[in-house]
C-alpha positions as CSV (number, residue, x, y, z in Angstrom):
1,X,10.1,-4.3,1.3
2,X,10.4,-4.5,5.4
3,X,8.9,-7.4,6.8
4,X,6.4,-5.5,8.4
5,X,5.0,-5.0,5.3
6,X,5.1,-8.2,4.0
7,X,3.6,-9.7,7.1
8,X,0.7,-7.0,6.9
9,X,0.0,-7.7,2.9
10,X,-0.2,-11.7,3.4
11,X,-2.5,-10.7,6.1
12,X,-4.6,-8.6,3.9
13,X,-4.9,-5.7,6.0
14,X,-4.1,-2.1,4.7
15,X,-2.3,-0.1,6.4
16,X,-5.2,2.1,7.8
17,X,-6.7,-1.3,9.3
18,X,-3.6,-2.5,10.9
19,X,-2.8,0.9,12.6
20,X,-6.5,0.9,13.8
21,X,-6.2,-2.6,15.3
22,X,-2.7,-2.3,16.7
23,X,-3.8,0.9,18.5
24,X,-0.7,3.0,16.8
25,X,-1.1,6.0,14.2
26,X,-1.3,5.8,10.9
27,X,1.6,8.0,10.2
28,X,4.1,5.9,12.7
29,X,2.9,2.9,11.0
30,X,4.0,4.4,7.7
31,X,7.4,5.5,9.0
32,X,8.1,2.1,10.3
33,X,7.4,0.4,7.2
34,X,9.4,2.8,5.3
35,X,11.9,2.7,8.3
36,X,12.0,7.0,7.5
37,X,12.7,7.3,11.2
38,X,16.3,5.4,11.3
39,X,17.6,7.0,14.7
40,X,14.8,5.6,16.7
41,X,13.4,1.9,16.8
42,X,9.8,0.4,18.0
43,X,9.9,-0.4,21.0
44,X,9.1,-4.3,21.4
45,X,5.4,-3.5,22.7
46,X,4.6,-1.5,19.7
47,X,5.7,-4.8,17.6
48,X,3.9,-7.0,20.1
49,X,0.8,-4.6,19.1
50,X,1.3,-4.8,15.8
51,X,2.2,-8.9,15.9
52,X,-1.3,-9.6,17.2
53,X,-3.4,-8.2,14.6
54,X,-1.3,-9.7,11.7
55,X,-1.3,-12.8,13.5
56,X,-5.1,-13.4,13.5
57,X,-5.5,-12.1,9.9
58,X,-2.4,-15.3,8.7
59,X,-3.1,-18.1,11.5
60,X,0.8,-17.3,12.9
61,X,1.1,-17.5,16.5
62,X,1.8,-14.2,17.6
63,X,5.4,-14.9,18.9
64,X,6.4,-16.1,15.5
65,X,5.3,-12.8,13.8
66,X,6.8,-11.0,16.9
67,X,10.1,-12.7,16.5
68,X,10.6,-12.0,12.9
69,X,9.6,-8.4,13.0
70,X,12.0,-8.1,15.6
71,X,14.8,-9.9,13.8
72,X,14.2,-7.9,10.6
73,X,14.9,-4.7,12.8
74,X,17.7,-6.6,14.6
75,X,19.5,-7.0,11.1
76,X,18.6,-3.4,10.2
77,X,20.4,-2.2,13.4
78,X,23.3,-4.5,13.2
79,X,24.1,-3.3,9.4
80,X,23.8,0.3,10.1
81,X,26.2,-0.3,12.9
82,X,28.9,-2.1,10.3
């Protein structure tokens, strides 16, 4: 399960109310939880989009849920490249 994911199901938000509050489709929110779309990464302002939302649902400050949605994709990037 990608963090995103986790993060977005301890926040209690599905995944149509997450894309709705973060301002980003549906269907790219789908691909990036299901990372279908290997050859190209969020960029960090779609995460900050998507950090804020989640962030108000769990009481994290939104760096925090920035920083490890950006580290889960760091590790995904660094094992493909191994």
């Amino acid at each position: 399960m990608s963090r995103l994911r986790e993060l977005r199901v301890a926040a209690g938000l599905s995944k149509r109310q997450l894309a709705r509050l973060s301002g980003i489709s549906l269907r790219q929110l789908a691909y990036l939880e299901q990372r279908r779309d290997r050859g190209r990464n969020p960029t960090v302002r779609t995460l900050a989009r998507l950090a804020l939302p989640i962030s108000l649902e769990i009481g994290m400050p939104p760096a925090d849920v920035l920083k490890a949605l950006a580290e889960d994709w760091l590790r995904d990037i660094m094992s493909e490249r191994q």
